[in-house]
DOPARO-148913 format. One record per residue: x, y, z of N, C-alpha, C, O in turn; residue number from 1; residue in one letter. Coordinates in Angstrom, 3 decimals, padded with zeros to 6 digits. Example, Ala and Ser with C-alpha at 12.3 -4.5 7.8 and 13.67 -1.06 7.14 Angstrom:
2
REC        n.u        n.v        n.w       ca.u       ca.v       ca.w        c.u        c.v        c.w        o.u        o.v        o.w     k   r
REC    013.190   -005.690    007.800    012.300   -004.500    007.800    013.200   -003.300    007.800    014.236   -003.319    008.465     1   A
REC    012.850   -002.250    007.080    013.670   -001.060    007.140    012.900    000.030    007.870    013.409    001.138    008.039     2   S
REM end
This chain:
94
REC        n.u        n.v        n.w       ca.u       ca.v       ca.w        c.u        c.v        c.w        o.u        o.v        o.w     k   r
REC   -008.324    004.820   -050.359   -008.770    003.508   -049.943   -008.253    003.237   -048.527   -007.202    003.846   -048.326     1   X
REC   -008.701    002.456   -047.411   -008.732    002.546   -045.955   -007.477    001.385   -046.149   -007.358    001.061   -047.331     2   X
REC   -006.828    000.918   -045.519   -005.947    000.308   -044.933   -006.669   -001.114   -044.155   -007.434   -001.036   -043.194     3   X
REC   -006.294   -002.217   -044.721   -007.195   -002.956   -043.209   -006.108   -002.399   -041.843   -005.146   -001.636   -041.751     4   X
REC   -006.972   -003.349   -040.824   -007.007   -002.984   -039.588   -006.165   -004.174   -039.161   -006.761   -005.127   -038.659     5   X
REC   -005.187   -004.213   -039.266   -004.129   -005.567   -038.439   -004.143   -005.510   -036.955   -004.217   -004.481   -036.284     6   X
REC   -004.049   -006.971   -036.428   -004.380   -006.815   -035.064   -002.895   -006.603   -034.865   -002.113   -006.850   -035.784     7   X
REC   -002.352   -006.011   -033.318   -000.933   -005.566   -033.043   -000.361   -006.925   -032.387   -001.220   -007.678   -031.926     8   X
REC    000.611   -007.216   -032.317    000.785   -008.302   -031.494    002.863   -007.930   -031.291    003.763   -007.367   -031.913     9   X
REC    002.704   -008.528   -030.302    004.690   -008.093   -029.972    005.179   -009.478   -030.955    004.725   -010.616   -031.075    10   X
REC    006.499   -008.639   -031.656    007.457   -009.312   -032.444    008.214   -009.964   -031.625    008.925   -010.852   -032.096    11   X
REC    008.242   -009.736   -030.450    009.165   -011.135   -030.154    010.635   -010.807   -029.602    010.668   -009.586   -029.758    12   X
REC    011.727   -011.131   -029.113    013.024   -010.761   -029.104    013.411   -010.689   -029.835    013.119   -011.452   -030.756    13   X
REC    014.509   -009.562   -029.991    015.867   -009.730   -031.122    016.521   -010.741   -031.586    016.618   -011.170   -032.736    14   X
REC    017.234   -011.305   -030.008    018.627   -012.165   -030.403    017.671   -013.310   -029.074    016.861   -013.044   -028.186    15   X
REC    018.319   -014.622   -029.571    018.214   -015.836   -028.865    018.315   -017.006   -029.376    018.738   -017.052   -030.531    16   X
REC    018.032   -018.042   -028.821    018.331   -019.080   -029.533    017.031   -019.876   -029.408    016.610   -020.291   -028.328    17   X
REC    016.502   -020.037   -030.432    015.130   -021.152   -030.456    015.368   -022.523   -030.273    016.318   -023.152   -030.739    18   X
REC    014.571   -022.904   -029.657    014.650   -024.523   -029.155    013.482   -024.968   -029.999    012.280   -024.727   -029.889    19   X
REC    014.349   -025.878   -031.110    013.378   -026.680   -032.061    013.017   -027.761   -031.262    011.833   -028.073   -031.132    20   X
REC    014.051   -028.450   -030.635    013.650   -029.897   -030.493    014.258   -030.535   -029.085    015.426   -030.350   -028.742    21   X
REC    013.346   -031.278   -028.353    014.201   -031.829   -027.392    013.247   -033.098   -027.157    012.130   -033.255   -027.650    22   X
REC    014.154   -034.256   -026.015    013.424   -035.172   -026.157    013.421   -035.941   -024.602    013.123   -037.093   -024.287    23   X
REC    013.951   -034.617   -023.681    013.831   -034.824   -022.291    012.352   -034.566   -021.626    011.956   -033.401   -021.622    24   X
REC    011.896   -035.121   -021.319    010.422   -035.309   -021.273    010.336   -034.790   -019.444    009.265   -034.976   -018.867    25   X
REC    011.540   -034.151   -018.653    011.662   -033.573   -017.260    012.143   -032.379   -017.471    012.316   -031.664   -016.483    26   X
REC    012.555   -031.750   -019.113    012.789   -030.416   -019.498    011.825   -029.193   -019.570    011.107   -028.902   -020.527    27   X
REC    011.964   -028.363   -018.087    010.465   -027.243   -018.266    010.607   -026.576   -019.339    009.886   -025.588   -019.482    28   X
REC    011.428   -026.877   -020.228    011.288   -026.122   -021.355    010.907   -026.901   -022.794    011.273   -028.006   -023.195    29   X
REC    009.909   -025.759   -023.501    009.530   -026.458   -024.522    009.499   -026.084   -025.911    009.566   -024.906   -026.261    30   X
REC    009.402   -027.024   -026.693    009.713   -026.038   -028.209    009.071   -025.460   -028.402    007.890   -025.445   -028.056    31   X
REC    009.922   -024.466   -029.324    009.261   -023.084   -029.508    009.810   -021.967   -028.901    009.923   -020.800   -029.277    32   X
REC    010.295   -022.853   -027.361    010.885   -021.018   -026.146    012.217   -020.789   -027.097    013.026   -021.572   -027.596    33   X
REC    012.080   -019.441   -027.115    013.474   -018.402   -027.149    014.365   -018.904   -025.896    013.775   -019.224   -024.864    34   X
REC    015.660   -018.973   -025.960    016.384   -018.861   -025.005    017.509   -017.416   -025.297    018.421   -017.163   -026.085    35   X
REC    016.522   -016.412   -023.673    017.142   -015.224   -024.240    018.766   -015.325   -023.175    019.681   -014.559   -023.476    36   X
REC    018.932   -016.235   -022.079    019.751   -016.158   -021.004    020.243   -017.293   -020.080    019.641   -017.497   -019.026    37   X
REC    020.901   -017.753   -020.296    021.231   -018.721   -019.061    022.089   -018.500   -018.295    023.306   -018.442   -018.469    38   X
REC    021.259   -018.318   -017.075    022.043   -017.844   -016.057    022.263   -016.268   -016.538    021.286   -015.727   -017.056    39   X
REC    023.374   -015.571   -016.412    024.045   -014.127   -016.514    024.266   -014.006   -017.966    024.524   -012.924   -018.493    40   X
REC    024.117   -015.617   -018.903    024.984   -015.057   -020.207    024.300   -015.375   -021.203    023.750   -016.476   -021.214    41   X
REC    024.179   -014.553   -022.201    022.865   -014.818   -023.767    024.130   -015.626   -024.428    025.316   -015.324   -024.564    42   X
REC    023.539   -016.519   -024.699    023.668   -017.205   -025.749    023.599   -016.782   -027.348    022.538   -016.495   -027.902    43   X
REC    024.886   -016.787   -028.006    024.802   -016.149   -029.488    024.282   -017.141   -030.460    024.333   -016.748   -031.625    44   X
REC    023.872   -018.136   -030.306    023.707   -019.807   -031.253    023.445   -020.966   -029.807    023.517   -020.969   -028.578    45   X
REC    023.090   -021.910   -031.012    023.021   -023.187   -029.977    024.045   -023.658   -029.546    023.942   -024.123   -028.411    46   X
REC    025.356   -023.743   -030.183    026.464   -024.434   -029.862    026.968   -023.272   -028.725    027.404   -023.757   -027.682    47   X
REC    026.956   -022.088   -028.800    027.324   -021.263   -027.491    026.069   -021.706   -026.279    026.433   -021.454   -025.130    48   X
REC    025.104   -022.130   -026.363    024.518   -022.600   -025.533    024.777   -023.865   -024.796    024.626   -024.055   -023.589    49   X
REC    025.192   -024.707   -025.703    025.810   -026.005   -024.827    026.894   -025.545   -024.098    027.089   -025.817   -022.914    50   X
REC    027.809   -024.648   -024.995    029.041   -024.360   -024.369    028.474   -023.996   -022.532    028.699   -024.664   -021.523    51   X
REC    027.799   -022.861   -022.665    027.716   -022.552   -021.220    027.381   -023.425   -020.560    028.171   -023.634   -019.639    52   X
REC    025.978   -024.507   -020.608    025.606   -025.413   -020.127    026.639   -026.343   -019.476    026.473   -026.688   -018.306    53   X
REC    027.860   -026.829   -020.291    028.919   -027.502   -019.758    029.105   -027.034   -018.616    028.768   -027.999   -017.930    54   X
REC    029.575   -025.780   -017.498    030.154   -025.377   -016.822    029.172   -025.593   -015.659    029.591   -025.197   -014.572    55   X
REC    028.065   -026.089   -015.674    026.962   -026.707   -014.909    027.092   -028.362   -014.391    026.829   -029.338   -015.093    56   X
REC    027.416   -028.377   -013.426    027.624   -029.276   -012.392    025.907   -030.159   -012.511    024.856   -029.543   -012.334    57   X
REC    025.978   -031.835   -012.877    024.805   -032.419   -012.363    024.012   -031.582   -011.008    024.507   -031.373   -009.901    58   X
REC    022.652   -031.197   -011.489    021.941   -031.089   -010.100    022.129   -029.477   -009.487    021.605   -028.880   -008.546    59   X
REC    022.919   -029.185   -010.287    023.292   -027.654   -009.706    021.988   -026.889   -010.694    021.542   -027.286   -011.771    60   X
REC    021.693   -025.980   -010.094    020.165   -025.107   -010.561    020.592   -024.026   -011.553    021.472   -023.166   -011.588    61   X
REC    019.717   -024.383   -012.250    020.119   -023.245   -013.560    019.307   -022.360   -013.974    018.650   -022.929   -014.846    62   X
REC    018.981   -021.390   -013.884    018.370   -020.171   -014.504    018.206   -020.105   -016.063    019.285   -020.344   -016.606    63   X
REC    016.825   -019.764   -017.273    016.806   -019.819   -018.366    015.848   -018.924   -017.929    014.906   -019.177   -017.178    64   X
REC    016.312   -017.209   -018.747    015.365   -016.740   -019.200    014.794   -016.864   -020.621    015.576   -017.000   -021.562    65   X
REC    013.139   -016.813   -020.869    012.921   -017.514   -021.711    011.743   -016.386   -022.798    011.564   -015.267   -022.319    66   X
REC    011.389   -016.535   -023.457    010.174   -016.188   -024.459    009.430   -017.208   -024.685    009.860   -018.248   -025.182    67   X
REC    007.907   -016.960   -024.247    006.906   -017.941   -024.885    005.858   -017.436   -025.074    005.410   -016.783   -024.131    68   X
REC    005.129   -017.509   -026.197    004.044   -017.110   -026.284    003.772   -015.646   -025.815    002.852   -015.263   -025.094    69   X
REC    005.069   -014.694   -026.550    004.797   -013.222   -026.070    005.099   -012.802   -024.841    004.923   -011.633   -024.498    70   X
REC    005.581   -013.713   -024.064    006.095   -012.969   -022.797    007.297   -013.810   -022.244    007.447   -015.030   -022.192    71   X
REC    008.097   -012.787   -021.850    009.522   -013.130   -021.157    009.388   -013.733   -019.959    008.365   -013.331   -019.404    72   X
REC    010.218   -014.839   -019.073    009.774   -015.387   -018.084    010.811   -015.934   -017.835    011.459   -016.270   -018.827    73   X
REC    011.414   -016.259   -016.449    012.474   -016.940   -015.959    012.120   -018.544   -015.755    010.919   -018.750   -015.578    74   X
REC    012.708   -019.351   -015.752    012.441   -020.906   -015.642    014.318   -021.538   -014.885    015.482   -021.592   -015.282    75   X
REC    013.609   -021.845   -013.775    014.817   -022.363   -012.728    014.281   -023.931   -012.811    013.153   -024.419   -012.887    76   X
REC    015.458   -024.426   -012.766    015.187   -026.108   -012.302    016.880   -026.927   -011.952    018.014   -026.468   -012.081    77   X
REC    016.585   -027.760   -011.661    018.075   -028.274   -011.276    018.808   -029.170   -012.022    018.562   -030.358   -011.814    78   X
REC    019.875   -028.824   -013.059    020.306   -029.418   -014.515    020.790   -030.902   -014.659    021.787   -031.076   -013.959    79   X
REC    020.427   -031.972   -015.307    020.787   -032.977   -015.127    020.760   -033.389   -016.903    019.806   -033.640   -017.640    80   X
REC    022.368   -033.320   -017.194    022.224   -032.944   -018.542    022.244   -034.582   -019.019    023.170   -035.199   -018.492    81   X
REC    021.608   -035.179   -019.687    021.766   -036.493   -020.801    022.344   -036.766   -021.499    022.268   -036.340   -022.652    82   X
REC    023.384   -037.814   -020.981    024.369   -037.839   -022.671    023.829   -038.180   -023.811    023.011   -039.093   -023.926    83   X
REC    024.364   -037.273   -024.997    024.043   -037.597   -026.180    024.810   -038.615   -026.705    025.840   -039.093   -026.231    84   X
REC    024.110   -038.974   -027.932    024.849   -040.633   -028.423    026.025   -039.936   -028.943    026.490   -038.801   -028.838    85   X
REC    026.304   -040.897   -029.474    027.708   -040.935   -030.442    027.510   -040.075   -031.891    026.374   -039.906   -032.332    86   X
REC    028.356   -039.697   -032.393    027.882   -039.156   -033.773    027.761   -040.432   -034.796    026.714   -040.525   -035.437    87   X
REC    028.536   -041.180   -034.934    028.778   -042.204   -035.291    027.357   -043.705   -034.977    026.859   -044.339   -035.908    88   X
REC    027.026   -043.916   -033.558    026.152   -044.372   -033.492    025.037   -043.568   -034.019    024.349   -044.365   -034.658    89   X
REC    024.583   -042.569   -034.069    023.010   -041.672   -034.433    023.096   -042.300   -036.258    022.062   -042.650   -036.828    90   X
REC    024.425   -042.345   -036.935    024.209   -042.314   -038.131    024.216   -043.690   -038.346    023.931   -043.958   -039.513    91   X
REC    024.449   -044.703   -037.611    024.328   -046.339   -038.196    023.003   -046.603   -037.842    022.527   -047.438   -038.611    92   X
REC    022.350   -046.291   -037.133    020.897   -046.090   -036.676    019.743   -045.520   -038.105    018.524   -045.693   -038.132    93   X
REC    020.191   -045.155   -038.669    019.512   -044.508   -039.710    019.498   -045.223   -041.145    018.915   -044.695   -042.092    94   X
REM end
């Protein structure tokens, strides 16, 4: 009996960190991208991703290599990070 015929398509990166959600509406990045790099250093999780992010100066330019839609791609822009609320405020809110 024949096999169907699957179309080929690339699996994607190994290791990165997926960006479910964001709500910066000046972020070239969008859900869905892999984050395979920022700057010189991969990120092992999201929380190692903020970590690096910290060491980023308002306005200073940041490098994200990225995955979207099957292809790898660099995305530069100049970081202007948003404080997040409180843990405490997010949950009286709810």
């Amino acid at each position: 009996m024949n096999q169907p015929s699957w179309p080929t398509c690339s699996t994607g990166p190994e290791t990165g960190v997926l960006l479910v959600h964001h709500t910066d509406k000046d972020l070239p990045l969008m859900e869905g991208d892999v984050i395979l790099k920022i700057g010189r250093r991969r990120p092992a999780d999201a929380l190692h991703a903020v970590k690096i992010l910290e060491v980023y100066e308002p306005d200073e330019p940041v490098a994200f290599q990225i995955w979207r839609h099957g292809r790898s791609f660099l995305v530069e822009f100049d970081f202007n990070p948003t404080p997040l609320p409180d843990v405490e405020t997010a949950q009286e809110s709810r």
